[in-house]
N, C-alpha and C positions, 0 to 999 in steps of 0.2 A: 504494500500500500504506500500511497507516495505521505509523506510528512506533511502533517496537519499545520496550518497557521496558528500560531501560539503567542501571538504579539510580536514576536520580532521584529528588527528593523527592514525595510526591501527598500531594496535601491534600484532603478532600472538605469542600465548604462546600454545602448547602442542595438536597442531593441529587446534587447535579454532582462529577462525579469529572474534578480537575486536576490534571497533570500537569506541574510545574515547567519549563520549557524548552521543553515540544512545544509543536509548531505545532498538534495539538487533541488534545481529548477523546477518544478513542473513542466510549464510552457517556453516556448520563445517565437517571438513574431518577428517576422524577417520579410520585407517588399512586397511581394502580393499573398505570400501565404494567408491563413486565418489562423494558425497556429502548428507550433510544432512538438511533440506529445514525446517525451524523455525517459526512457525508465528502461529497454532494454540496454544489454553488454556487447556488443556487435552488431552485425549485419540484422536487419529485420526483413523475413523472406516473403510474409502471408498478413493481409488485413482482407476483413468481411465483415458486414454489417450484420446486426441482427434486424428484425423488422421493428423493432424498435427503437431503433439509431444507435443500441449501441454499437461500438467497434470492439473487433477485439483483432489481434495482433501476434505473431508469432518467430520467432529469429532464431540464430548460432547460439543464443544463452542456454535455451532448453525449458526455455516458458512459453505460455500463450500468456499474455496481458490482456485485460478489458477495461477502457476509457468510457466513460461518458461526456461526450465530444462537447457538448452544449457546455462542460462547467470547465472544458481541457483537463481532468484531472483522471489519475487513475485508480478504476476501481478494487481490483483486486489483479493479484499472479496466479496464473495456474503451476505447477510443478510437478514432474513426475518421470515426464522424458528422461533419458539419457542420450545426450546428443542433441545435435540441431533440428529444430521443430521447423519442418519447411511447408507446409499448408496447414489450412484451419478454416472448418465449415459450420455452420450452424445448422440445426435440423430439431424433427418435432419434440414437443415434451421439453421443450427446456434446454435440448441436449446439444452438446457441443463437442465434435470431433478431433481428433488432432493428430498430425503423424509426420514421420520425422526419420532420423539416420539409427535410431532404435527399432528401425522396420516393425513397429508397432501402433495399433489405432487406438485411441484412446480417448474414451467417453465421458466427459464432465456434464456434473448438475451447475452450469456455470454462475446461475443464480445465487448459488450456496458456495461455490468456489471449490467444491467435491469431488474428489475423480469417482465412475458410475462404476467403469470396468474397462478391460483392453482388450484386443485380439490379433493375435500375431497375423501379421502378413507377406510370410516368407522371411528371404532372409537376407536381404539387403535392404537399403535405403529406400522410403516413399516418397515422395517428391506432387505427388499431386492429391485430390479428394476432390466428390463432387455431391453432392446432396441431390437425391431426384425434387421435383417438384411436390409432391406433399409432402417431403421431410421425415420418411419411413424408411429408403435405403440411402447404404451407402458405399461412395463406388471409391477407389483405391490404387495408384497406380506407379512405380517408378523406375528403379535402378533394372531388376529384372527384367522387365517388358511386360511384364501382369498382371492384367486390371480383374480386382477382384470386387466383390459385394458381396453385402450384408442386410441384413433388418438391423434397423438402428436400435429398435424396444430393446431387442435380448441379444445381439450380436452374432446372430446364425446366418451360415454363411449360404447365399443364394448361389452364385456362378464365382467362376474362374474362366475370363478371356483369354485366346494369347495372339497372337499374328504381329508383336511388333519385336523389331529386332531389336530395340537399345528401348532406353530408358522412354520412361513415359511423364511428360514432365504437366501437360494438361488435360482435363477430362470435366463433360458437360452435360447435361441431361435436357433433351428435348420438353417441350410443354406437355408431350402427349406421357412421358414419364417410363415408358418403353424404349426410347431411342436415345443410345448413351455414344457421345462424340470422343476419342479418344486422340491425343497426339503427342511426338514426338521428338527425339534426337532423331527418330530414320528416315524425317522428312516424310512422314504421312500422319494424314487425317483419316479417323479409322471409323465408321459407321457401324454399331452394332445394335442386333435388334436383342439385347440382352437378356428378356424370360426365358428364349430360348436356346442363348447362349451361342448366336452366329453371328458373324459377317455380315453385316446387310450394304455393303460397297466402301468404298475410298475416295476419299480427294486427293487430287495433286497437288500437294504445295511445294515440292521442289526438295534442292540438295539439304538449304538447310533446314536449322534445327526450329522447331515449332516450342514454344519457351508458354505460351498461356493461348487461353481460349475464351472466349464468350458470348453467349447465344442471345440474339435479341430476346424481349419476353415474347413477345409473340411467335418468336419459332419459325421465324421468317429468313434470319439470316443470321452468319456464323462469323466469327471475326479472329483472327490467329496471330498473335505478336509473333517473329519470327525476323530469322538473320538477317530478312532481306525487306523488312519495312510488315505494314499490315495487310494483308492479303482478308475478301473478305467473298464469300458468296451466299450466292440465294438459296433459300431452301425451299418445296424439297425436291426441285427440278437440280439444284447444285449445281448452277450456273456460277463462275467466278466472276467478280462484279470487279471493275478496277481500284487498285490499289489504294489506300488513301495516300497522298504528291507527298515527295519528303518526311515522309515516315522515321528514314532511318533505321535502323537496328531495333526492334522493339522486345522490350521482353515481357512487360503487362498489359493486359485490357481488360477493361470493362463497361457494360452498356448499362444507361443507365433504370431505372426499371419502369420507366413509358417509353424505353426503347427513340428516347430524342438526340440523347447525345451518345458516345463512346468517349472515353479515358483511356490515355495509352500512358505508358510509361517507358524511358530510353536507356539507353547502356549510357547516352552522352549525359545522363542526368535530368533529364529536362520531363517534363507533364507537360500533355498535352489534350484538350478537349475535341473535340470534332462533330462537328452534325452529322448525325449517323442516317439520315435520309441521303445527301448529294455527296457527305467526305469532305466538306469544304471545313477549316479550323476554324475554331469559334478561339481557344484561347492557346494560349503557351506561356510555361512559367519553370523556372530556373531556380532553386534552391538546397536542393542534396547535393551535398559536396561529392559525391557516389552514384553509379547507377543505381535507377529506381528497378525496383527488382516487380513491384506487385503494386496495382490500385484496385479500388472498391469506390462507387457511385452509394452516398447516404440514399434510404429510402424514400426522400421528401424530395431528393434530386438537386441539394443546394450544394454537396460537400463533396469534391472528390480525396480521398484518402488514400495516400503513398506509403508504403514500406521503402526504406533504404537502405542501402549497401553502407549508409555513415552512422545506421544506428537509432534513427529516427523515425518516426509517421508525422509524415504531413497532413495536412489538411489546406483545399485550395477551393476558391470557387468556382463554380463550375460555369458560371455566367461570364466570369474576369473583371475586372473592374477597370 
């Protein structure tokens, strides 16, 4: 928990707000951010909203954190991992996921701050998580090549995918809650109609590597940070739509949830917004001293939220000012 206000002195020098005696900052507001939210020990890999605004957060340290954005402060740490915690999903009941270089899932009452229960999944590194649309499964996927699922209540295991040849670093679940999108290091986009545990086709994204994924809500269209900028098509004809201009290297994205804008995030550091009808940018802002490794779109649609390579979660507006 971050350090309570107890009368001490605060000084604010050069945008950063200090706090006489504490062990840190809370926040720091820096040019166009809305703030910047302090408490992991390295790199920060995963942030997600819950449908309540809050965020929660996950990095190299071996926590997930949960912020409530509105006050910038944070709520509580989760602990339990061993190793870096590289995604984190919310799902129904309360429940909150989390998985990491302990190739292990792991289920909190995040409410409570409680861990529920884990389930191993294999025996390397997982690198991705996707919650279906009612918040009942959950899908898994990383170092290995395979994406497995779960019932989220009790942790029984539904399927075991395989068809990719390296790591699986993204994975997404269609509106209809049967059609689970998978990608990778092998340069594919994997289509599976998962109850019954097949193939249901491929996209072509190319040599490289496919780093995150994100489906509009409507289920119309699919969006892929990757080597080679954002690549994005139509579904479910899976037409490839052009590129969004100057992309760059991307490694996160997110749509936001009336599907108006998209959130990307760059290896060169930068956030970027885009109208996710024509591709055209609406904003760009510059503030991790690091590649941004992950964003999240608030549920009200005002906040985009960054994880960074410096150790931080931003917080940016999604309109620009």
């Amino acid at each position: 928990m971050p350090p309570a206000f107890t009368g001490r002195r605060v000084a604010v020098a050069a945008g950063v707000v200090l706090i006489a005696g504490a062990v840190a900052a809370w926040f720091l507001t820096r040019g166009d951010e809305v703030a910047t939210l302090r408490g992991h020990r390295g790199p920060v890999r995963a942030v997600v909203f819950a449908p309540d605004g809050t965020l929660a957060s996950a990095g190299d340290d071996g926590t997930v954190r949960l912020w409530n954005t509105a006050a910038r402060r944070e709520l509580r740490s989760l602990t339990g991992h061993k190793g870096k915690v590289r995604a984190v999903a919310f799902a129904a009941g309360g429940v909150l996921a989390s998985a990491g270089d302990d190739h292990v899932v792991r289920f909190w009452d995040w409410h409570a701050g409680t861990e529920l229960g884990s389930t191993p999944a294999g025996t390397k590194a997982l690198e991705s998580l996707a919650v279906s649309p009612d918040g009942t499964v959950i899908a898994a996927g990383g170092v290995e090549g395979v994406v497995r699922l779960w019932k989220v209540a009790d942790r029984t295991p539904l399927k075991s995918l395989t068809g990719h040849t390296k790591h699986v670093h993204a994975l997404g679940f269609l509106p209809d809650g049967k059609t689970l999108l998978s990608a990778g290091d092998d340069g594919t986009l994997r289509v599976w109609d998962w109850p019954r545990g097949v193939a249901a086709g491929q996209l072509a994204v190319g040599p490289r590597h496919v780093h995150a994924l994100a489906i509009a809500p409507a289920g119309d269209v699919v969006a892929a940070a990757t080597g080679a900028g954002v690549k994005r098509w139509a579904l479910p004809g899976r037409e490839e739509r052009p590129p969004l201009d100057g992309s760059g290297m991307a490694v996160g994205v997110a749509f936001a949830a009336d599907g108006s804008v998209l959130a990307t995030t760059h290896e060169d550091g930068t956030v970027r917004v885009w109208d996710a009808i024509d591709g055209k940018p609406r904003a760009s802002y510059r503030g991790h001293d690091r590649v941004v490794l992950a964003a999240a779109v608030s549920p009200d649609g005002k906040l985009v939220a960054t994880a960074g390579g410096d150790g931080t979660v931003k917080l940016w507006p999604v309109s620009g000012r």
